[in-house]
Z-matrix of the N, CA and C atoms (Angstrom, degrees):
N
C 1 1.443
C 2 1.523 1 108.50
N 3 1.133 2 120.83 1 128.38
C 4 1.476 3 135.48 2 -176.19
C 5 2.001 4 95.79 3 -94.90
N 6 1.572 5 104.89 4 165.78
C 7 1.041 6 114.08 5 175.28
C 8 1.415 7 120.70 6 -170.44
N 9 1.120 8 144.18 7 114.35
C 10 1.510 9 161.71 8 -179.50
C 11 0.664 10 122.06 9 -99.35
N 12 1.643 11 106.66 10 130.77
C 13 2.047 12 98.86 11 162.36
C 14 1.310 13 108.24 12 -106.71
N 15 1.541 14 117.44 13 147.72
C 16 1.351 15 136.12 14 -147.88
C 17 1.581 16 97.98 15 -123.45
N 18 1.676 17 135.95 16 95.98
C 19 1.473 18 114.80 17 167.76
C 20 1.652 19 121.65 18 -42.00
N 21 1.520 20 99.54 19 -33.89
C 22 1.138 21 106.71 20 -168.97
C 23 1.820 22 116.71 21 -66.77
N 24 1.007 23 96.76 22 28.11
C 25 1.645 24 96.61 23 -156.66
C 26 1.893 25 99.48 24 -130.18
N 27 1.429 26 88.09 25 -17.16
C 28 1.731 27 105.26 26 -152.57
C 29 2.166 28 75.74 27 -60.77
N 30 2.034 29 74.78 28 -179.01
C 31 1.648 30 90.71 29 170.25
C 32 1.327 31 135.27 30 -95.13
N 33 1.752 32 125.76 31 160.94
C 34 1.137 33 91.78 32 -172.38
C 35 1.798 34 135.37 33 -78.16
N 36 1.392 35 97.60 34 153.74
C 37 1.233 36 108.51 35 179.44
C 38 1.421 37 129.63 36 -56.23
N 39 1.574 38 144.11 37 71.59
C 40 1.090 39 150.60 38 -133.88
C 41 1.679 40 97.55 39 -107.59
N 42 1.061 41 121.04 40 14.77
C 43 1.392 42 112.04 41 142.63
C 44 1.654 43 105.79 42 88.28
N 45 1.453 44 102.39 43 -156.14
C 46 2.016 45 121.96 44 137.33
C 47 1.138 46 102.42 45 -22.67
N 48 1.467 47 148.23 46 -51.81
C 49 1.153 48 134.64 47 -113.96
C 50 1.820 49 98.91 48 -127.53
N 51 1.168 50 100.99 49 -5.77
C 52 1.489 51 88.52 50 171.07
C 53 1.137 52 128.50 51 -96.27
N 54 1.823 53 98.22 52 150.93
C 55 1.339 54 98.45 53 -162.34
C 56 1.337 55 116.72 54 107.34
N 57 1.294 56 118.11 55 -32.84
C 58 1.741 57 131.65 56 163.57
C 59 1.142 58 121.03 57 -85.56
N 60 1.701 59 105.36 58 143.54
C 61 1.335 60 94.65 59 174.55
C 62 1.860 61 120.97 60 -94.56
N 63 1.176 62 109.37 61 -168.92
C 64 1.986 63 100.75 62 -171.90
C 65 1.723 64 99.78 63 -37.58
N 66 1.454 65 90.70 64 -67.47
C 67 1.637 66 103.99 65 -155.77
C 68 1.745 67 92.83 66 -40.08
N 69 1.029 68 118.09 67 -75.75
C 70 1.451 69 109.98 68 -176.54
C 71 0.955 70 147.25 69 -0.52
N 72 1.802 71 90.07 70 -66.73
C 73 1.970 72 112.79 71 170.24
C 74 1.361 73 101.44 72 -97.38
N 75 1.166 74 145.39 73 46.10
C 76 1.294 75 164.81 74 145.02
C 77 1.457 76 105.67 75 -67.72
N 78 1.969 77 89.67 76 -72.06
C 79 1.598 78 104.72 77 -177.54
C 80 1.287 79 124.07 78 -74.25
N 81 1.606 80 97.44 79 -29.80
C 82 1.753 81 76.72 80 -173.68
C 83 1.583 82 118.06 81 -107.00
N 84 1.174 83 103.92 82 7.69
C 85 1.688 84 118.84 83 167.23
C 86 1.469 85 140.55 84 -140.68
N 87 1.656 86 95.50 85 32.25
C 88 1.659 87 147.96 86 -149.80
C 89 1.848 88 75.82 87 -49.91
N 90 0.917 89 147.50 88 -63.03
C 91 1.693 90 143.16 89 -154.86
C 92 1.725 91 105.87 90 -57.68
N 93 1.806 92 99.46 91 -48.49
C 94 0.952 93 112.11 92 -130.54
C 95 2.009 94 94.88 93 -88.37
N 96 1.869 95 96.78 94 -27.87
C 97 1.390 96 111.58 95 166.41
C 98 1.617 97 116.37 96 -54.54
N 99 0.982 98 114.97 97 -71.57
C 100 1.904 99 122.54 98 156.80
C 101 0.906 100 111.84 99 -20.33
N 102 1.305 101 133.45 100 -64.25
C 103 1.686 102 114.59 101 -160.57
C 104 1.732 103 96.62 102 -68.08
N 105 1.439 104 105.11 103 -44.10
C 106 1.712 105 120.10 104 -171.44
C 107 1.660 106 99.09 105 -53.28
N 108 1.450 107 124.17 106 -50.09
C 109 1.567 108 109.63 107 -178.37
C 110 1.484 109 110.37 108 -68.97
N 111 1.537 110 102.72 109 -26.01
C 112 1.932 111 101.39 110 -178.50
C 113 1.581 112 112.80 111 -68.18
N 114 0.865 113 111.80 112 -49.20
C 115 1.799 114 112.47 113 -172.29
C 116 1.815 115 102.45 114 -146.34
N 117 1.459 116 116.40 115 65.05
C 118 1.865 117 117.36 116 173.20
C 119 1.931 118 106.14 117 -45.51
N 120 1.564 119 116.54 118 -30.76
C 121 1.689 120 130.02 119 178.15
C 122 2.323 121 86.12 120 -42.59
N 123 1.158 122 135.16 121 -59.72
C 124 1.157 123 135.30 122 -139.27
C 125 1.850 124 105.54 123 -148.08
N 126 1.007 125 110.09 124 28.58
C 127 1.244 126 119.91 125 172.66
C 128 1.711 127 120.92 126 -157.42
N 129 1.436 128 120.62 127 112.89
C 130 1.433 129 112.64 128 -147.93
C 131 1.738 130 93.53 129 -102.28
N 132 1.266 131 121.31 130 169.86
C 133 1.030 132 138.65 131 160.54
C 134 1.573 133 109.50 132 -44.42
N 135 1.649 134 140.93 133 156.70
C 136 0.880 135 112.14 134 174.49
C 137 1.336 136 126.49 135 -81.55
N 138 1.424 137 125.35 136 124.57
C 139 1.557 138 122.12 137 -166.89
C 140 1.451 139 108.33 138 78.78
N 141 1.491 140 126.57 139 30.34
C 142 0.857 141 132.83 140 -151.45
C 143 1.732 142 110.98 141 -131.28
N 144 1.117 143 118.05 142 -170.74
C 145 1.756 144 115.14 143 173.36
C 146 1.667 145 101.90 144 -121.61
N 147 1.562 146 107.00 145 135.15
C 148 1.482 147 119.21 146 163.73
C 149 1.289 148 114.93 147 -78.69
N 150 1.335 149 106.82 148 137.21
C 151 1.695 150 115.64 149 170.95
C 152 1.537 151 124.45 150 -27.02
N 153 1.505 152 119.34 151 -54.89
C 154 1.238 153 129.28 152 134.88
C 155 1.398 154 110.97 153 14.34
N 156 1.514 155 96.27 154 -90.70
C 157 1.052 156 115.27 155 -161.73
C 158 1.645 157 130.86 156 -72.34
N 159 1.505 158 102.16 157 -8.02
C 160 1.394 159 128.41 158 168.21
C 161 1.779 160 112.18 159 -99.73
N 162 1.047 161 114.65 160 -30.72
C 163 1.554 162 104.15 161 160.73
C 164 1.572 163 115.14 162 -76.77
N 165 1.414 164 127.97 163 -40.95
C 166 1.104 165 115.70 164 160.69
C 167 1.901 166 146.34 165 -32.52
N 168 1.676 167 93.91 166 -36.76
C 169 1.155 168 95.06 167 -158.08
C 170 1.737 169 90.42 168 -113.58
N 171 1.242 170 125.56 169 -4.87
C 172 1.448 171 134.51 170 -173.41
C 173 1.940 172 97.08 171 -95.75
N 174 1.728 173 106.12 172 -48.88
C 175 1.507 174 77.67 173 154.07
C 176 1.849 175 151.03 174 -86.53
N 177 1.390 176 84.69 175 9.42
C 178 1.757 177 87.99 176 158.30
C 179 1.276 178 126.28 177 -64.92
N 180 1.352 179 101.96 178 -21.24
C 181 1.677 180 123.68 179 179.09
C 182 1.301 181 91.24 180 -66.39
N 183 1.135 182 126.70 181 -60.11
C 184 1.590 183 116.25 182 -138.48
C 185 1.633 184 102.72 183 -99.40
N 186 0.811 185 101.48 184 -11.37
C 187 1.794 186 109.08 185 174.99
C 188 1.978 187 101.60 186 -80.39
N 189 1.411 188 108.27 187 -52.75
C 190 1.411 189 116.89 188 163.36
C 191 1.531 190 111.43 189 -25.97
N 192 1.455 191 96.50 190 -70.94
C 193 1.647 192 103.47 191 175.18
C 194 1.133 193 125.03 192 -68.11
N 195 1.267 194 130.68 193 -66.29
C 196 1.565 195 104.55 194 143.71
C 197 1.701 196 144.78 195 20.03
N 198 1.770 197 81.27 196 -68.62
C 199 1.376 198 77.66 197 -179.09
C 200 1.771 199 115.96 198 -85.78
N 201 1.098 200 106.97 199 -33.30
C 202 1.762 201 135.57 200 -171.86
C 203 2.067 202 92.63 201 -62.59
N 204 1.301 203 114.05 202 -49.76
C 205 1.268 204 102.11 203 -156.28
C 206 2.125 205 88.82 204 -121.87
N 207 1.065 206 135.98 205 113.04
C 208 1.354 207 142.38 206 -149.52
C 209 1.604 208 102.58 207 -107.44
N 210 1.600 209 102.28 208 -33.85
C 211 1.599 210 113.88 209 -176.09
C 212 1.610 211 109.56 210 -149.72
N 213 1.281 212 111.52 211 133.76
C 214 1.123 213 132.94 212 170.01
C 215 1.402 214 113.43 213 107.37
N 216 1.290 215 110.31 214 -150.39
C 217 1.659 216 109.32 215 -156.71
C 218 1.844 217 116.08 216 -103.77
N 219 1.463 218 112.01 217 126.91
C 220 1.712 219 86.86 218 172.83
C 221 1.511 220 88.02 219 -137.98
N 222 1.220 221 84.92 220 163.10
C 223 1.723 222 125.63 221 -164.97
C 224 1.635 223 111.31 222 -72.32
N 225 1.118 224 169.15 223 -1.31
C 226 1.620 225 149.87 224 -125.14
C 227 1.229 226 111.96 225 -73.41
N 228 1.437 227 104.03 226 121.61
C 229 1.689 228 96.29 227 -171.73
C 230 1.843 229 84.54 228 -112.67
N 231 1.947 230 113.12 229 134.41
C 232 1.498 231 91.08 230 169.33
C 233 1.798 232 84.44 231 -150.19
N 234 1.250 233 103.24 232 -131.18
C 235 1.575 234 114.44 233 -172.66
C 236 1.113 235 127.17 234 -105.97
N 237 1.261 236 148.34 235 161.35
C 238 1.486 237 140.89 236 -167.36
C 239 1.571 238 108.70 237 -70.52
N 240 1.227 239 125.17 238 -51.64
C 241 1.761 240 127.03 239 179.96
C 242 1.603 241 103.39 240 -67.58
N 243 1.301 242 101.55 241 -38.40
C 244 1.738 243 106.12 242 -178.20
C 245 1.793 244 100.03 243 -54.24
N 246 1.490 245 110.23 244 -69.64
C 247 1.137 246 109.27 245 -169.72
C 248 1.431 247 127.72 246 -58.17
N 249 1.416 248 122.37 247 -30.00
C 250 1.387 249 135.78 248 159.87
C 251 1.422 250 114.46 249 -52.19
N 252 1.428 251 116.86 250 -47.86
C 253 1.198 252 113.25 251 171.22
C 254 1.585 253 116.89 252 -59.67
N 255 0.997 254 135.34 253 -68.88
C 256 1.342 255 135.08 254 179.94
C 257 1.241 256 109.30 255 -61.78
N 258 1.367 257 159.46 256 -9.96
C 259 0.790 258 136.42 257 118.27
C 260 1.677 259 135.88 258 -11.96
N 261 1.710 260 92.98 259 -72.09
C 262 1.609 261 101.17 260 171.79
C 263 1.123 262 119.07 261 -51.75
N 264 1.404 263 119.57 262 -30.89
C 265 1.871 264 131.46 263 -162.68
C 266 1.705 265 78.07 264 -63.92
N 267 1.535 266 117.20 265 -74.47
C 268 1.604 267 134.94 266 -151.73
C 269 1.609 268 100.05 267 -53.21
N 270 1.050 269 105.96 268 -31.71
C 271 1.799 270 95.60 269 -170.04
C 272 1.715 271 107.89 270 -104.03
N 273 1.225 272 106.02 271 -6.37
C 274 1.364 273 111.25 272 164.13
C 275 1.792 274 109.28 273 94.68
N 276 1.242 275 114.73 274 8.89
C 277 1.696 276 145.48 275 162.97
C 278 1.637 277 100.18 276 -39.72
N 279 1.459 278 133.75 277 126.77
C 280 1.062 279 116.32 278 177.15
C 281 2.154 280 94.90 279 -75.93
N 282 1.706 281 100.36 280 157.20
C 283 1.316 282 103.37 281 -171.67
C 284 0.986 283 121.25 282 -92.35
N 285 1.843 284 106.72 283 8.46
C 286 1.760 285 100.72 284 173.95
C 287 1.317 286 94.69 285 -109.93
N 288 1.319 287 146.63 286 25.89
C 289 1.280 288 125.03 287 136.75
C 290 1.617 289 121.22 288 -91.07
N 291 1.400 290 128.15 289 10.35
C 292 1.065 291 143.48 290 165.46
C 293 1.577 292 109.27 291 -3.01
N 294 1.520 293 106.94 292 -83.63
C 295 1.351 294 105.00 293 172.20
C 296 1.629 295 117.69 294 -61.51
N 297 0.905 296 160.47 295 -2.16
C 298 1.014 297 154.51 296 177.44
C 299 1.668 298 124.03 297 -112.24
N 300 1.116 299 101.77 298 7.62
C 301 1.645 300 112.67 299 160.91
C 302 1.419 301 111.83 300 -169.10
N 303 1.450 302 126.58 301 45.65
C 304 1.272 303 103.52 302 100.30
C 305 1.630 304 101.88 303 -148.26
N 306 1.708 305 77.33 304 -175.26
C 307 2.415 306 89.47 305 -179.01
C 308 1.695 307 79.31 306 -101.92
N 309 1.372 308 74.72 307 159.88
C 310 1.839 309 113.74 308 169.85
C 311 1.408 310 104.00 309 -169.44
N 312 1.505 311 104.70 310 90.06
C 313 1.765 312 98.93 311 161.37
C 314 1.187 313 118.67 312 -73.69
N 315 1.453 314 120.21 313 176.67
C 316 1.528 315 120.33 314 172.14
C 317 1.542 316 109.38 315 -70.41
N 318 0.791 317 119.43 316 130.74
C 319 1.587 318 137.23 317 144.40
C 320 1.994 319 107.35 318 114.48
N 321 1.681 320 92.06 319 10.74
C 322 1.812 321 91.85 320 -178.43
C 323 1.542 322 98.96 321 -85.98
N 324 1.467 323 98.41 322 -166.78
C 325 1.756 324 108.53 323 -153.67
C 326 2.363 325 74.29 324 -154.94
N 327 1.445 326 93.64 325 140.41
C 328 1.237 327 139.14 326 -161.55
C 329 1.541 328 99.06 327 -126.76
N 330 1.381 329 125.35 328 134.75
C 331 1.082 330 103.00 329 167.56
C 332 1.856 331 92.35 330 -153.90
N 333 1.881 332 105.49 331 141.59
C 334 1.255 333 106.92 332 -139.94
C 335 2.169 334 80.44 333 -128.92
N 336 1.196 335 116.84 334 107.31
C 337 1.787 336 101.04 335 168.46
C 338 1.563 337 94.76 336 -92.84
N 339 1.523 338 105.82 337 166.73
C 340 0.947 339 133.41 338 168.34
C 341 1.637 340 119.39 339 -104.84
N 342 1.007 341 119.27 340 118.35
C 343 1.521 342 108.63 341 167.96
C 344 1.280 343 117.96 342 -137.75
N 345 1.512 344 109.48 343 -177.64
C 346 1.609 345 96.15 344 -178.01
C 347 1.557 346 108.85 345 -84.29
N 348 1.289 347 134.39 346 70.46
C 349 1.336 348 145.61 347 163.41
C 350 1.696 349 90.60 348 -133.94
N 351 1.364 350 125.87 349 -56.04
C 352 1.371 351 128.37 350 178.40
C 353 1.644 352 101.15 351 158.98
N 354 1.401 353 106.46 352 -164.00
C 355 1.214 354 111.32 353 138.53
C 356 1.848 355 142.58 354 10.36
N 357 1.106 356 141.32 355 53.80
C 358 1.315 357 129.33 356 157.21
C 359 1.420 358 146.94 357 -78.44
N 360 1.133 359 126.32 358 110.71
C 361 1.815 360 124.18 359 -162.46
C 362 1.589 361 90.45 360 -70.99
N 363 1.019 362 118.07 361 126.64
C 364 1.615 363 117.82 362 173.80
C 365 1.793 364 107.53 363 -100.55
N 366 1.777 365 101.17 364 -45.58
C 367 1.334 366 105.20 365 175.27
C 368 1.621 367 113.65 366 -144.04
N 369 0.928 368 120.65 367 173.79
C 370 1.446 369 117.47 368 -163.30
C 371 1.139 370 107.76 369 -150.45
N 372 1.394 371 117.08 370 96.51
C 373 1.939 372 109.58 371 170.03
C 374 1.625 373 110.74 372 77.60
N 375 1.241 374 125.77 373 6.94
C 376 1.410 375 130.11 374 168.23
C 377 1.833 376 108.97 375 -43.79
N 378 1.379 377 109.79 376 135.42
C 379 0.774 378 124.79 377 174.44
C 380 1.522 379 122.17 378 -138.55
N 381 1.557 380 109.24 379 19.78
C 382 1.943 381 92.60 380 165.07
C 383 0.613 382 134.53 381 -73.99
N 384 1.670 383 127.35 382 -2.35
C 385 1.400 384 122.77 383 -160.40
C 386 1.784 385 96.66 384 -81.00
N 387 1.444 386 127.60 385 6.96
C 388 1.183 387 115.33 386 -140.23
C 389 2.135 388 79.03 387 -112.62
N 390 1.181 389 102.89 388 -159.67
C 391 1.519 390 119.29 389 -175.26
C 392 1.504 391 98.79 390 -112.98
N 393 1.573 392 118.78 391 137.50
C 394 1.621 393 120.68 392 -148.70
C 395 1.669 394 69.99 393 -65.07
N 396 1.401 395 147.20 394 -79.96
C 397 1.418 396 138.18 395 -135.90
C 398 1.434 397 97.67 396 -61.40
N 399 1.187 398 144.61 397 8.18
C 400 1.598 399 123.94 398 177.51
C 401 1.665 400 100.19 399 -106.24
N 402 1.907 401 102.81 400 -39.79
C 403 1.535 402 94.05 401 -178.10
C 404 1.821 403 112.48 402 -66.61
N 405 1.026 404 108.88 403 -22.69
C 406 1.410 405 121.68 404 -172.52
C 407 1.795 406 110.27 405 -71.86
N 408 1.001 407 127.50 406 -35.40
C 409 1.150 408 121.47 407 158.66
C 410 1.556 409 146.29 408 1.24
N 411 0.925 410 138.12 409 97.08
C 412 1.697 411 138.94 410 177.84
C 413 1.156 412 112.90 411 -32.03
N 414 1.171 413 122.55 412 151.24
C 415 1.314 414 126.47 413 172.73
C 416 2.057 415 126.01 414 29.91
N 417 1.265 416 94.68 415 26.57
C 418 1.618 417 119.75 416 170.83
C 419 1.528 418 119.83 417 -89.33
């Protein structure tokens, strides 16, 4: 089993703002939060990366692989906004509603075929593989 790390895969870059919670960057970058909850696709965190700009560079990844691996199965392990986003990119979802259609808790598995039509969501945010008290979790 081979294994890579991919920047392009990393999470997003939240700028100023990491490390805070809403209320926080509410207050202290109250303009800059708004535009970011109105459209995150074209409005970045402050000092931060736009969705845009994280579907862009997360599907270089997958076109990479794509091309590198033609048949069979690969793994992408990345971050919850990361993975939501590329998702939306792959199914054609605009990417600034990212958070708002779809879930991805921590620790589920997504699973995306490729065929010659494009793109297929096979599964989305599955979580049995996990123990009922981990999938069950608050705010997961």
């Amino acid at each position: 089993m081979q294994s890579e790390l991919r920047d392009g895969l990393k999470e997003i870059n939240y700028g100023k703002w990491e490390g805070k919670i809403p209320e926080t960057v509410n207050q202290e970058f109250h303009d800059d939060y708004i535009r970011w909850l109105a459209d995150p696709a074209w409005y970045a965190p402050t000092g931060g990366e736009m969705a845009i700009a994280i579907a862009s560079r997360a599907t270089q990844v997958i076109e990479e692989i794509k091309h590198h691996y033609s048949s069979g199965n690969v793994l992408i392990v990345s971050h919850k906004a990361t993975i939501r986003i590329m998702i939306c990119s792959l199914l054609g979802i605009d990417v600034g509603r990212f958070r708002y259609r779809l879930g991805c808790p921590v620790g589920s598995v997504s699973i995306v075929e490729f065929g010659s039509h494009g793109p297929l969501l096979k599964a989305l945010a599955d979580r049995t593989h996990l123990d009922e008290r981990l999938r069950n979790l608050p705010g997961t």
